[in-house]
C-alpha positions in Angstrom: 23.2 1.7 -45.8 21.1 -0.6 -43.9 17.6 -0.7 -44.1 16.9 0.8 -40.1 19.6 3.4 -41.1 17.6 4.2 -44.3 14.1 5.0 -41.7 16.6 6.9 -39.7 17.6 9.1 -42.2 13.8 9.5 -44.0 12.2 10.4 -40.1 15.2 13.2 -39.6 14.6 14.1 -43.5 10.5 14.5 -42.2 11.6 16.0 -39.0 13.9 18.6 -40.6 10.8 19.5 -43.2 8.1 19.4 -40.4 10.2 22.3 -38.4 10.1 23.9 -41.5 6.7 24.1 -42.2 4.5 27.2 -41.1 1.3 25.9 -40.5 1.7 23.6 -37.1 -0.4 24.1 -34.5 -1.7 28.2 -34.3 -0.3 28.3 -38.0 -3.1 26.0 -38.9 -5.9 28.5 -37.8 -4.3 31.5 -39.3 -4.0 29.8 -43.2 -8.0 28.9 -42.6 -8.7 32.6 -41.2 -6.5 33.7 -44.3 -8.1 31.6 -46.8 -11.7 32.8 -45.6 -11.1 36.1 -46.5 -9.4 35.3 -49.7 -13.0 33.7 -50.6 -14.7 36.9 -48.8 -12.2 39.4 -50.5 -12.2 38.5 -54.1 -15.7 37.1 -54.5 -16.7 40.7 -53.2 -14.5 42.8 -55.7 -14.9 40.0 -58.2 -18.8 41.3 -57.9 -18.4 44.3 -57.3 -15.7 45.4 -60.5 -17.6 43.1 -63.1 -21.6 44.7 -62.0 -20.6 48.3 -60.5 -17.0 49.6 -61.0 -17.9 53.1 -61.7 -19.7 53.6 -58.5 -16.5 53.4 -56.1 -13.4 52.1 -58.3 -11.1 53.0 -56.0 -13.2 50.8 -53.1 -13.2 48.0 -55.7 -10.0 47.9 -56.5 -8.5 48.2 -53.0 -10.9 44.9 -52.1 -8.9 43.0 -54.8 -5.8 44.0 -53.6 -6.5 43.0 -50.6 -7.7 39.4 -51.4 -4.3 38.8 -53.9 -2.1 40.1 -50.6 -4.9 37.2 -48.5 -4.1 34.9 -50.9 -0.5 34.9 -51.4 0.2 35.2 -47.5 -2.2 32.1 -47.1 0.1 30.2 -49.8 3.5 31.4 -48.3 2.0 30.0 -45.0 1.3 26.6 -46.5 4.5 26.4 -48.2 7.0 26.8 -45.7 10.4 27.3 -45.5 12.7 29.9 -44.1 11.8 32.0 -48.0 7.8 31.6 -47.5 8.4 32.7 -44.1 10.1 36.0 -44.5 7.7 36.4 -47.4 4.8 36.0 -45.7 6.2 38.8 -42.6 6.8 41.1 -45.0 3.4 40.6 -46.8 1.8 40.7 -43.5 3.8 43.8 -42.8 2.5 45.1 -45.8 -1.1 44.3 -45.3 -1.3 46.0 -41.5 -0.5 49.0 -43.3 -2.7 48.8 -46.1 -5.3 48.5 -43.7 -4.1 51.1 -41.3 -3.8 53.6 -44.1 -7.1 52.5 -45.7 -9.1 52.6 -42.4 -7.7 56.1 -41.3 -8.5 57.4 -44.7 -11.8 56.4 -44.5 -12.5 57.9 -41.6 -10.7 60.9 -42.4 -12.6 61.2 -45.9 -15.8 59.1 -46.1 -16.6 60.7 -49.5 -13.5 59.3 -50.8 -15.0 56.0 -50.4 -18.6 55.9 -51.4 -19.0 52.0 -50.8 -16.6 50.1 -48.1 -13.2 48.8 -48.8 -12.4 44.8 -47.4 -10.1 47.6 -45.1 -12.8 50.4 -44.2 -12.4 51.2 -41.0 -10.1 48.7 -40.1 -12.1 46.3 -41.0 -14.9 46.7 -39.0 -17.3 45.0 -41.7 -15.3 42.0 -41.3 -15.3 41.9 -37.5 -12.2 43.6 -37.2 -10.0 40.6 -38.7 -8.4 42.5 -41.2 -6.7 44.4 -38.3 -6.3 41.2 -36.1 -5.0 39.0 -38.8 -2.1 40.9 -39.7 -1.3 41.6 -36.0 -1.5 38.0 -35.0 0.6 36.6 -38.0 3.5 38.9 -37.4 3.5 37.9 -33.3 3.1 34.0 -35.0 6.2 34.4 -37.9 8.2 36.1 -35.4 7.9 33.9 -32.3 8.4 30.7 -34.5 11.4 32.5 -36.3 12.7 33.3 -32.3 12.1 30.1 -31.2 13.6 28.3 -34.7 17.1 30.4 -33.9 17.0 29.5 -29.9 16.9 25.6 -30.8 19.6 25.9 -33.6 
């Protein structure tokens, strides 16, 4: 093989693994959005377990939850791949309704929840991301994945 067919081959080997990747263009904002509320979601719990756990385990808890589902979304979006990518709909699946269920329940039963969940009402101490986020990845992972088929 000839040294011009060698670059050939290694710029369609980057090419193939760039239209694999997850995080180009819009992708790139969701894995920063993501990895905020990792920070946001387990420092909170992290605090919250280790200083006041009996006061609202159940709130606790569901604040960790949520920031392991942040986090492993936010890796599946940086690793790529057709795998990561039905991993991370899936997880994101999973997330809208945790925090669909969550927010309805708090509203529902506010003494269930004596201090708020990363998911209380739909995340409205978090601006409403937690809601947004989920939403916005599934239209992202699904357009791509559209779009990914169409060119094949």
């Amino acid at each position: 093989m000839s040294a011009t067919e060698d670059r050939q081959a290694k710029t369609q080997d980057r090419r193939a693994k760039a239209g694999q990747r997850l995080i180009g263009g819009p992708g790139i904002l969701l894995v920063w959005l993501y990895g905020v509320m990792v920070v946001g979601a387990v420092s909170r719990s992290a605090y919250q377990i280790a200083t006041e756990f009996d006061r609202a385990p159940l709130a606790y808890s569901l604040s960790a939850v949520a920031g392991v589902v942040y986090g492993f979304i936010t890796y599946t979006l940086v690793r790529g791949g057709e795998t990561a990518r039905r991993a991370a709909l899936l997880c994101c699946v999973a997330e809208l309704v945790g925090v669909l269920t969550v927010g309805t329940w708090t509203l529902a039963d506010p003494s269930a929840f004596p201090d708020a969940t990363v998911w209380s009402d739909y995340g409205m101490g978090y601006l409403f991301i937690p809601v947004l986020l989920p939403l916005t990845a599934i239209h992202w992972l699904r357009r791509g994945w559209a779009q990914q088929r169409a060119a094949s």
